[in-house]
FIKOLZA-1660 file (N, C-alpha, C; in steps of 0.1 Angstrom, whole numbers, plus 5000, padded with zeros to 4 digits):
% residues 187
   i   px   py   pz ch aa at
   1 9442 8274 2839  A  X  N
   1 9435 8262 2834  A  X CA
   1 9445 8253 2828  A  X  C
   2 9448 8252 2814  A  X  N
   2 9460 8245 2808  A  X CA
   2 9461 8256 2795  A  X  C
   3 9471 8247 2794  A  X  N
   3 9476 8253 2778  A  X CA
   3 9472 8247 2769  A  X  C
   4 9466 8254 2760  A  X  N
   4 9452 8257 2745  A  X CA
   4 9461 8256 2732  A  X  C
   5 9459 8256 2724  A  X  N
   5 9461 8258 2706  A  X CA
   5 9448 8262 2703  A  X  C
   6 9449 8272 2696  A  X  N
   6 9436 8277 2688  A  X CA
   6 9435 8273 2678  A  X  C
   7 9420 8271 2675  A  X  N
   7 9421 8261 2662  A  X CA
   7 9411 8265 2655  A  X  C
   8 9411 8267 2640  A  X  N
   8 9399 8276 2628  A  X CA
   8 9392 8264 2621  A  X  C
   9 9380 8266 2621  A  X  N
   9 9372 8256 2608  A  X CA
   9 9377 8259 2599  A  X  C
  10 9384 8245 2588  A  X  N
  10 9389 8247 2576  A  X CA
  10 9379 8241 2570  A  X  C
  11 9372 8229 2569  A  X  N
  11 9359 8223 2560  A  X CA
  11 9355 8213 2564  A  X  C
  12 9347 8210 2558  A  X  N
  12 9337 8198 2563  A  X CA
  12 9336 8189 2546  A  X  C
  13 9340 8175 2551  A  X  N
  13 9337 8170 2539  A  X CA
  13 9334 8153 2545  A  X  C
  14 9333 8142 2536  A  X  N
  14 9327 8131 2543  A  X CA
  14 9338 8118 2538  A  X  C
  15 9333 8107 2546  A  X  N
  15 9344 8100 2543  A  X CA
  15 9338 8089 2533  A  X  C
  16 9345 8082 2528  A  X  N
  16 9343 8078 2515  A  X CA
  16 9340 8063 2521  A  X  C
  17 9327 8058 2515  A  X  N
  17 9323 8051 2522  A  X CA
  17 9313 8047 2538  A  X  C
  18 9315 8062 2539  A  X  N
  18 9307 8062 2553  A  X CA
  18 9297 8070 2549  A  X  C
  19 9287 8068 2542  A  X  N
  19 9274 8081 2538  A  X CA
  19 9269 8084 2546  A  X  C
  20 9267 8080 2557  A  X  N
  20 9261 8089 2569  A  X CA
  20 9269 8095 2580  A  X  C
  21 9287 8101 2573  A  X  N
  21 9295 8104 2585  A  X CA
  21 9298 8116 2575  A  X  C
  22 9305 8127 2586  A  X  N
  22 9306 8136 2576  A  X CA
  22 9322 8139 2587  A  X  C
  23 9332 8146 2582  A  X  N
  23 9346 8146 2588  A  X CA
  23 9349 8164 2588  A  X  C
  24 9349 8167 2603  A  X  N
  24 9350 8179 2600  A  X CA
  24 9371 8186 2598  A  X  C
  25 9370 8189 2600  A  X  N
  25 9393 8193 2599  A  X CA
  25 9389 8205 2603  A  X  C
  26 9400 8207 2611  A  X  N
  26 9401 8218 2618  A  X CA
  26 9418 8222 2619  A  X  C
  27 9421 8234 2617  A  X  N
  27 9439 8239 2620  A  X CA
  27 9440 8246 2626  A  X  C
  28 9452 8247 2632  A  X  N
  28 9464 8257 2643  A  X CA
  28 9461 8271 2636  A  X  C
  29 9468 8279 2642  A  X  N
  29 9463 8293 2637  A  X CA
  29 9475 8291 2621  A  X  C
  30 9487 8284 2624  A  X  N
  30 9495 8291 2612  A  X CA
  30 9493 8282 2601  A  X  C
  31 9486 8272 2604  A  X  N
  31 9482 8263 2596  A  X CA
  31 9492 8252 2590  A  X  C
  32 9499 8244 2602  A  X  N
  32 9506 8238 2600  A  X CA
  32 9502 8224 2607  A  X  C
  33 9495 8224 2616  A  X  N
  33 9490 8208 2622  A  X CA
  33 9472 8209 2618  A  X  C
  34 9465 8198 2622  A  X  N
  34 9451 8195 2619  A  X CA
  34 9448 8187 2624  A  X  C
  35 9433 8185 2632  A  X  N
  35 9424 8172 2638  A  X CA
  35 9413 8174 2625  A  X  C
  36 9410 8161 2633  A  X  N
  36 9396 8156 2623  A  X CA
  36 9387 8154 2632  A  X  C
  37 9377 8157 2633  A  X  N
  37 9362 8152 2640  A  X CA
  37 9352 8145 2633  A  X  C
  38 9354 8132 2633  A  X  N
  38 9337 8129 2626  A  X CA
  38 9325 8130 2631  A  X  C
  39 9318 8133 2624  A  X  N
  39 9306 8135 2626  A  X CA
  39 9296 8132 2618  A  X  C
  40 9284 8131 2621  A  X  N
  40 9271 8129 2614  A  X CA
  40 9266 8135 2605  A  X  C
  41 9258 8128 2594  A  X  N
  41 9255 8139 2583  A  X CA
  41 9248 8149 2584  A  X  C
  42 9239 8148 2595  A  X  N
  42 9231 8163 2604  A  X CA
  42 9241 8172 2603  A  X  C
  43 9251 8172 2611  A  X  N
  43 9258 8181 2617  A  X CA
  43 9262 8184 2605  A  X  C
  44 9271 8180 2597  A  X  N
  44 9282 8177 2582  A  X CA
  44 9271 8188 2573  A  X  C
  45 9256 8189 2573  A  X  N
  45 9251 8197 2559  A  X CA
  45 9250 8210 2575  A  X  C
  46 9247 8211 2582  A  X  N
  46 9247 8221 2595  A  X CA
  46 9261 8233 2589  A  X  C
  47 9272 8225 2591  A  X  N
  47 9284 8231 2591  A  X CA
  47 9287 8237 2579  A  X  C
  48 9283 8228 2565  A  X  N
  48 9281 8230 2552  A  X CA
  48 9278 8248 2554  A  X  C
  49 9265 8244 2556  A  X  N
  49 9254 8259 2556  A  X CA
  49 9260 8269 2559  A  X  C
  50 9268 8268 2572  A  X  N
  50 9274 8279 2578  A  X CA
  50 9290 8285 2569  A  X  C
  51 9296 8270 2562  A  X  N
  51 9309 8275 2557  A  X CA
  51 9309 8282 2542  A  X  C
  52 9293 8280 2536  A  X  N
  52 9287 8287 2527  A  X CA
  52 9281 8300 2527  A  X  C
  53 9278 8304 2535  A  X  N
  53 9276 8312 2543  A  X CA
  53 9262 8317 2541  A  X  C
  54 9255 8308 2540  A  X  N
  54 9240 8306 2535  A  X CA
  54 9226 8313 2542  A  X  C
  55 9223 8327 2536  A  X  N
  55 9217 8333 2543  A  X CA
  55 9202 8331 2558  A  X  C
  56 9198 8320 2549  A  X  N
  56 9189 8314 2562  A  X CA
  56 9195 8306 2574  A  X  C
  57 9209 8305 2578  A  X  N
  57 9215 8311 2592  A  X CA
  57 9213 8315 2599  A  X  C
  58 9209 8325 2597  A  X  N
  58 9213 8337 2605  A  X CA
  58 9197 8332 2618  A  X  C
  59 9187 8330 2611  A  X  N
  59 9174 8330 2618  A  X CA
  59 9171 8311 2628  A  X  C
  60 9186 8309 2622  A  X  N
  60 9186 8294 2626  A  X CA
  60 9189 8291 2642  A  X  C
  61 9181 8279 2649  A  X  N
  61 9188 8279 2663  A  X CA
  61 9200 8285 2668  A  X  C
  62 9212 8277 2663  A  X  N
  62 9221 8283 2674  A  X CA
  62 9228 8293 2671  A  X  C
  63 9224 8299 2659  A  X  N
  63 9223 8318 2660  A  X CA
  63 9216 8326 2665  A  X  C
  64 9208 8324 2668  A  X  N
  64 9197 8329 2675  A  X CA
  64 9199 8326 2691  A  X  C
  65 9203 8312 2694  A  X  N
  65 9210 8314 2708  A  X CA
  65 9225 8321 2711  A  X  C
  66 9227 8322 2699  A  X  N
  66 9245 8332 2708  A  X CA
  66 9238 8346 2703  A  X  C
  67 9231 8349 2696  A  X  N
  67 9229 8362 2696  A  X CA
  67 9217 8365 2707  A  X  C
  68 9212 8358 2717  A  X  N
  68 9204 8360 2729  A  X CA
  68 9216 8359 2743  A  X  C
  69 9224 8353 2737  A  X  N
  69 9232 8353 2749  A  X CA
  69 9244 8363 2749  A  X  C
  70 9244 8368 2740  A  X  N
  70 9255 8382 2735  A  X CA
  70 9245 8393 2744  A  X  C
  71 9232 8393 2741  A  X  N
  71 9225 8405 2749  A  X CA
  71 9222 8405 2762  A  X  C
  72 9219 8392 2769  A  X  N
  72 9224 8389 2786  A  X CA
  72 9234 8397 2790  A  X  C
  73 9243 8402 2784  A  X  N
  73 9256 8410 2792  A  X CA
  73 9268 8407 2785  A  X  C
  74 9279 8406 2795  A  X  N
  74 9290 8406 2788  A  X CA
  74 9294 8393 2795  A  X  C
  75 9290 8386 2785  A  X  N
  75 9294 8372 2781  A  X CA
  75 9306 8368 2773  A  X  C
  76 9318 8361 2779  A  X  N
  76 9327 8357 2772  A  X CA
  76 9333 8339 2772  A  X  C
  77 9324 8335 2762  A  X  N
  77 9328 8323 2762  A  X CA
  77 9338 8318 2752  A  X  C
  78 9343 8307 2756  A  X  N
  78 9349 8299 2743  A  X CA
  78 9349 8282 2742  A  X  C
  79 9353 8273 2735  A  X  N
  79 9352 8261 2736  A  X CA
  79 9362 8257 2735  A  X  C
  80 9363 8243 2746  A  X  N
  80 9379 8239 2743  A  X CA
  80 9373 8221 2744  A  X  C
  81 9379 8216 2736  A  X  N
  81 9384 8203 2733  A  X CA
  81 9393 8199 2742  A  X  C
  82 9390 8190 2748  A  X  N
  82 9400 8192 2764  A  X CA
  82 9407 8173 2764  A  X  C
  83 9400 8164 2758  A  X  N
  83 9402 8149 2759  A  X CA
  83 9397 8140 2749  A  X  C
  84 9403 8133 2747  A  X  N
  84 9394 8120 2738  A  X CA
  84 9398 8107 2749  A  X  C
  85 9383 8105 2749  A  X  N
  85 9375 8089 2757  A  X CA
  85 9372 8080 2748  A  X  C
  86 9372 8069 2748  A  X  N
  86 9372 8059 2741  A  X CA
  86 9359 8065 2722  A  X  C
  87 9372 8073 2717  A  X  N
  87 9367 8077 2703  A  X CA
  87 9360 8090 2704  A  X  C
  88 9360 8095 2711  A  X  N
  88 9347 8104 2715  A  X CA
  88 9359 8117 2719  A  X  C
  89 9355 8127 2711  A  X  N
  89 9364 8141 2719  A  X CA
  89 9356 8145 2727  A  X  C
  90 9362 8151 2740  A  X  N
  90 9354 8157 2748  A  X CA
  90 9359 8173 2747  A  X  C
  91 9345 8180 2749  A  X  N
  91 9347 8193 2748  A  X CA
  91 9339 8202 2759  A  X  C
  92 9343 8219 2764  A  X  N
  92 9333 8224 2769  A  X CA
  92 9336 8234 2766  A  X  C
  93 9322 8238 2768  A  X  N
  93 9317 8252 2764  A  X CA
  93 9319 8261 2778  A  X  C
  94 9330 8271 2777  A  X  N
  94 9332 8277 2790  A  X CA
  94 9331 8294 2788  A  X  C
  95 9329 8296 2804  A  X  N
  95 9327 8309 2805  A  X CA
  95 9336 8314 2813  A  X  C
  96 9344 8325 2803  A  X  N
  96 9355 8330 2810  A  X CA
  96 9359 8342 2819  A  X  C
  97 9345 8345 2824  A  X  N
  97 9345 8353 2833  A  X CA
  97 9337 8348 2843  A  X  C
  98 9331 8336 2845  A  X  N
  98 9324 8334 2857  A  X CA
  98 9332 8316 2863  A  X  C
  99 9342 8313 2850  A  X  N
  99 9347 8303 2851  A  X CA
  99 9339 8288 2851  A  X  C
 100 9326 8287 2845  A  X  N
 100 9315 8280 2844  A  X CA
 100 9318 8270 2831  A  X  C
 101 9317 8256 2832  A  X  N
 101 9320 8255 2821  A  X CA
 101 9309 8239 2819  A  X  C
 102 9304 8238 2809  A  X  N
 102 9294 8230 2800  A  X CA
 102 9300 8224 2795  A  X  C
 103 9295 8209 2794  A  X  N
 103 9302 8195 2783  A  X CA
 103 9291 8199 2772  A  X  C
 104 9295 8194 2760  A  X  N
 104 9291 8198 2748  A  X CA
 104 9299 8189 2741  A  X  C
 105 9291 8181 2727  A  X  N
 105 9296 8174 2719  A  X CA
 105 9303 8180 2712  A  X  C
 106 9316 8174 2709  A  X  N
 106 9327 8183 2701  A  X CA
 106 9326 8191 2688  A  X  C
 107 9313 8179 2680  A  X  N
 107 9308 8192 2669  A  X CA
 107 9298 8197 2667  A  X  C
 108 9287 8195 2681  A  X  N
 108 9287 8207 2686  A  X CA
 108 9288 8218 2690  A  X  C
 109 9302 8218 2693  A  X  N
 109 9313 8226 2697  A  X CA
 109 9313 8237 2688  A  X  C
 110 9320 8227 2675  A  X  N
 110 9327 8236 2662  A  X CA
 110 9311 8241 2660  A  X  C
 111 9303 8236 2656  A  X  N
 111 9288 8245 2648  A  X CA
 111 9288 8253 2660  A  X  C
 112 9285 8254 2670  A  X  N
 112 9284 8265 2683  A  X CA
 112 9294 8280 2677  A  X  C
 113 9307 8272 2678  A  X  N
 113 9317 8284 2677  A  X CA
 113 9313 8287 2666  A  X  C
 114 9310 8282 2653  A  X  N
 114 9314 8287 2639  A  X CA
 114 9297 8300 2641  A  X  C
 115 9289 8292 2648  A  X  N
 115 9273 8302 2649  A  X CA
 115 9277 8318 2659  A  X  C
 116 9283 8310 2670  A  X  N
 116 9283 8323 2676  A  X CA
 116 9293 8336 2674  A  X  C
 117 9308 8329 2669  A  X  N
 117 9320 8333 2663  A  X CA
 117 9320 8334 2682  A  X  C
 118 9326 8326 2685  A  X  N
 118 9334 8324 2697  A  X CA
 118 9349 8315 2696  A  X  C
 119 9358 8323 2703  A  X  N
 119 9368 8310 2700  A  X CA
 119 9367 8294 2703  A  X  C
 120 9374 8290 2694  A  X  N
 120 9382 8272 2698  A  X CA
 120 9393 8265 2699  A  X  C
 121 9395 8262 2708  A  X  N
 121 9409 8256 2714  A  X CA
 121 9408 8243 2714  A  X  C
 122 9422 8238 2714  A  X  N
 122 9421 8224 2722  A  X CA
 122 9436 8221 2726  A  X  C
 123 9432 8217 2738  A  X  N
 123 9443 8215 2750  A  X CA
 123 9457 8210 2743  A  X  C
 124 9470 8218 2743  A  X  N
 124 9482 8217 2737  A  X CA
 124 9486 8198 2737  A  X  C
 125 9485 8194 2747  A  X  N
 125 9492 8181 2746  A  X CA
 125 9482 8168 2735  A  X  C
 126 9471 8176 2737  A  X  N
 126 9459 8168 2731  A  X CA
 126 9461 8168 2716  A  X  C
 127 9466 8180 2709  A  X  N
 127 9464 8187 2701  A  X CA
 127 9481 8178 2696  A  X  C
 128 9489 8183 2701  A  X  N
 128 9504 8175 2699  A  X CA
 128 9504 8158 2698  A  X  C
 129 9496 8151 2706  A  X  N
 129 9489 8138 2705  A  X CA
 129 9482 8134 2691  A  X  C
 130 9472 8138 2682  A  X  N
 130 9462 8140 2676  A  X CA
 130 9461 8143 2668  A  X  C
 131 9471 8158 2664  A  X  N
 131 9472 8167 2650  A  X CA
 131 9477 8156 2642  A  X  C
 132 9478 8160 2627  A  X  N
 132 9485 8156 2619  A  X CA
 132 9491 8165 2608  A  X  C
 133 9503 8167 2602  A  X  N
 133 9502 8178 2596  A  X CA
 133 9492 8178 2589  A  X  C
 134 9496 8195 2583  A  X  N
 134 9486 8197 2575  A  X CA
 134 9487 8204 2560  A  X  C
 135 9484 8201 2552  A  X  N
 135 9485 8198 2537  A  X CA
 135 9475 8207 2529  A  X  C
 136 9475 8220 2528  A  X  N
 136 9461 8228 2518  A  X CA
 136 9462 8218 2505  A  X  C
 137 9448 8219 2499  A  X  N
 137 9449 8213 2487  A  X CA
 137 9449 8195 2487  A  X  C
 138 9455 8190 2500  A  X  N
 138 9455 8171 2499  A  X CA
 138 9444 8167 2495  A  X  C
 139 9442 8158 2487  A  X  N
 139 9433 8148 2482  A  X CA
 139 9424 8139 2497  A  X  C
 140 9437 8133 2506  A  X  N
 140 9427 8127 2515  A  X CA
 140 9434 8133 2526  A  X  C
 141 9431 8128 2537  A  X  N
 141 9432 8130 2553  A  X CA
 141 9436 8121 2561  A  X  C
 142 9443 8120 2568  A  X  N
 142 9439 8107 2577  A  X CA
 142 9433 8110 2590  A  X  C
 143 9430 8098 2600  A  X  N
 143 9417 8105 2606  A  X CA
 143 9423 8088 2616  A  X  C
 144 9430 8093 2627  A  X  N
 144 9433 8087 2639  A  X CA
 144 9426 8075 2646  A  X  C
 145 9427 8064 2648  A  X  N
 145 9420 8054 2650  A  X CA
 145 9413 8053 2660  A  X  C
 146 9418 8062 2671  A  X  N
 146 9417 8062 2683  A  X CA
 146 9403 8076 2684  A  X  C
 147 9400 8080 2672  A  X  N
 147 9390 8091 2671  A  X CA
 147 9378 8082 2665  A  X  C
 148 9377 8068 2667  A  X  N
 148 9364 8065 2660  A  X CA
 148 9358 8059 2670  A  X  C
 149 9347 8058 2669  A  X  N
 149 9333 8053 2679  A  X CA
 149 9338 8042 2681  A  X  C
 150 9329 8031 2686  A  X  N
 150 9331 8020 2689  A  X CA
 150 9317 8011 2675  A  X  C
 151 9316 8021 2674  A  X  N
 151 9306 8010 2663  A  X CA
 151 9308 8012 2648  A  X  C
 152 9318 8027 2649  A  X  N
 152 9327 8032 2639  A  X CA
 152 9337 8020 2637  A  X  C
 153 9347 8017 2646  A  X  N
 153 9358 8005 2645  A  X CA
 153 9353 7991 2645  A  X  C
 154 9343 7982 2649  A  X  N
 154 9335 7974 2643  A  X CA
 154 9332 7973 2630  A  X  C
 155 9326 7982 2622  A  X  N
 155 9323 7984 2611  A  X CA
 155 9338 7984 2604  A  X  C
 156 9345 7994 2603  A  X  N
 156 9360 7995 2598  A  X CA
 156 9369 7981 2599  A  X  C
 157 9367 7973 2613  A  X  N
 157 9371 7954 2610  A  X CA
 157 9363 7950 2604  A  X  C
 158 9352 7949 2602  A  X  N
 158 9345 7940 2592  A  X CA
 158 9356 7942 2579  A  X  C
 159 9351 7960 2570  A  X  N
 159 9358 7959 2562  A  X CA
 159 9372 7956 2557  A  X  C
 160 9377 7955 2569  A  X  N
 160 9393 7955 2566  A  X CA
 160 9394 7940 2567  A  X  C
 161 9390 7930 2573  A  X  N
 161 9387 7916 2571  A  X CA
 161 9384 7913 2557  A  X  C
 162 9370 7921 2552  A  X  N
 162 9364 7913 2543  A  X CA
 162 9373 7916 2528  A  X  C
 163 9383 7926 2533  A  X  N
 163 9393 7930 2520  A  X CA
 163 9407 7925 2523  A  X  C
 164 9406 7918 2533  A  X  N
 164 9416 7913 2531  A  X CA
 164 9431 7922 2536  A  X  C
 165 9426 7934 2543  A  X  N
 165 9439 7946 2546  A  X CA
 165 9437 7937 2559  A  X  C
 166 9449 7930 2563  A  X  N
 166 9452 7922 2577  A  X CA
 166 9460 7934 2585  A  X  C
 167 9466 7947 2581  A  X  N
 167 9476 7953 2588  A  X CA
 167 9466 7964 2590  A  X  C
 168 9459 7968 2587  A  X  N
 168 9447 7979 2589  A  X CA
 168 9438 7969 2601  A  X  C
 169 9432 7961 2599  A  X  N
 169 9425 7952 2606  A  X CA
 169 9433 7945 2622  A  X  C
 170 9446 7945 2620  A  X  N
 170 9456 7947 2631  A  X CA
 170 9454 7960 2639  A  X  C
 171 9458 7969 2636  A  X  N
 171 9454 7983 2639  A  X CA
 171 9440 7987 2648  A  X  C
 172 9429 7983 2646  A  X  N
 172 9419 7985 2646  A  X CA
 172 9412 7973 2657  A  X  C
 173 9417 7961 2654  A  X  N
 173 9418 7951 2667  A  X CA
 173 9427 7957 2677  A  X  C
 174 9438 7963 2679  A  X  N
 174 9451 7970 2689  A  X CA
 174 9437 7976 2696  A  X  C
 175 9431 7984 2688  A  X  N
 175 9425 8001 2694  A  X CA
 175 9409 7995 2702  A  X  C
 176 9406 7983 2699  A  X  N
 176 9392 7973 2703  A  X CA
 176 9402 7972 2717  A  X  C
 177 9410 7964 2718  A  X  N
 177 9419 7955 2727  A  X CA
 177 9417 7965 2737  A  X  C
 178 9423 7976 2738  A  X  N
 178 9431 7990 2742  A  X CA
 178 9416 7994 2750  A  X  C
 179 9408 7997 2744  A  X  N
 179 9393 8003 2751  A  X CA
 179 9384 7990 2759  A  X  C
 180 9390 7977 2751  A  X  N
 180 9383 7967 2761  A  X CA
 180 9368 7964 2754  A  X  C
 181 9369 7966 2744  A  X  N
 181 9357 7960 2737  A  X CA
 181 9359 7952 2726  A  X  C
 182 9371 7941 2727  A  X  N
 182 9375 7934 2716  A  X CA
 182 9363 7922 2723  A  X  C
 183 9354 7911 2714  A  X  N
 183 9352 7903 2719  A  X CA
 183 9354 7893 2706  A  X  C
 184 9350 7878 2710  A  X  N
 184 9353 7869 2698  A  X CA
 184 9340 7870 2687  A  X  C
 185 9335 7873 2680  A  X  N
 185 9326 7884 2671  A  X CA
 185 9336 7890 2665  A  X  C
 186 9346 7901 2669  A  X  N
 186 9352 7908 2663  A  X CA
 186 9368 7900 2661  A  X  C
 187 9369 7890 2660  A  X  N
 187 9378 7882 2654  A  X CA
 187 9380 7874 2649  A  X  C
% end
């Protein structure tokens, strides 16, 4: 297939100013690089639950689907993070003995793996592209430009206009230009 990095849920927390986004981080096994995933506050209290280890889990959807699909047989799946498309990680949920593999929202993905305890990868060059180190204990994160929606980076020029950060708002116009959704609205 290609070459993978494996990667562990480290936490879920939200971004400051985005109350309805929640940012998941994810690391390498030795715990030296990191991605970020944003995501929705559904998913964000989802992931919560599970990193707390919150006994009504267990009877929840997607435990209940990997533990129906663990008794089908010998099922060996895992997820891999394989691309990012205009903001969007692309991931699938594969089967490594029938070589079958499912698109699946990337956090998705992570709640999938963290429910089923199935591994998570994501493709080495992607992963080398994307990581940033990684820092136990940092106060903030950063969180790649080219990882935000299209209505995510809209939103993000407004505010970097209305505050006056022209080099953040440069940045952010580059990554509009780049995907082909800059229009005059956004300048």
């Amino acid at each position: 297939m290609f070459n993978k990095v494996r990667l562990i849920f480290h936490s879920i927390g939200e971004i400051v100013g985005g109350e309805e986004l929640g940012i998941i981080t994810l690391v390498d096994e030795p715990h030296e690089r990191m991605i970020t995933i944003v995501c929705d506050k559904t998913m964000a209290v989802q992931l919560e639950l599970r990193a707390k280890h919150v006994p009504i889990t267990k009877i929840m959807l997607p435990e209940v689907l990997a533990t129906v699909m663990k008794r089908q047989g010998d099922l060996q799946m895992e997820v891999v993070i394989k691309d990012l498309i205009d903001g969007q990680y692309v991931a699938l949920l594969c089967n490594r003995v029938t070589l079958e593999s499912f698109p699946i929202r990337a956090a998705d993905a992570v709640l999938f793996s963290q429910a089923a305890n199935i591994p998570l990868y994501i493709e080495a060059r992607l992963m080398q592209r994307q990581s940033v180190r990684f820092a136990e204990g940092s106060r903030g994160i950063s969180i790649p430009v080219n990882t935000l929606s299209t209505d995510m980076l809209d939103e993000a020029l407004k505010k970097a206009i209305a505050q006056e950060n022209y080099e953040l708002a440069s940045q952010l116009r580059d990554e509009k230009k780049k995907r082909g959704t800059l229009n005059s609205e956004s300048l």
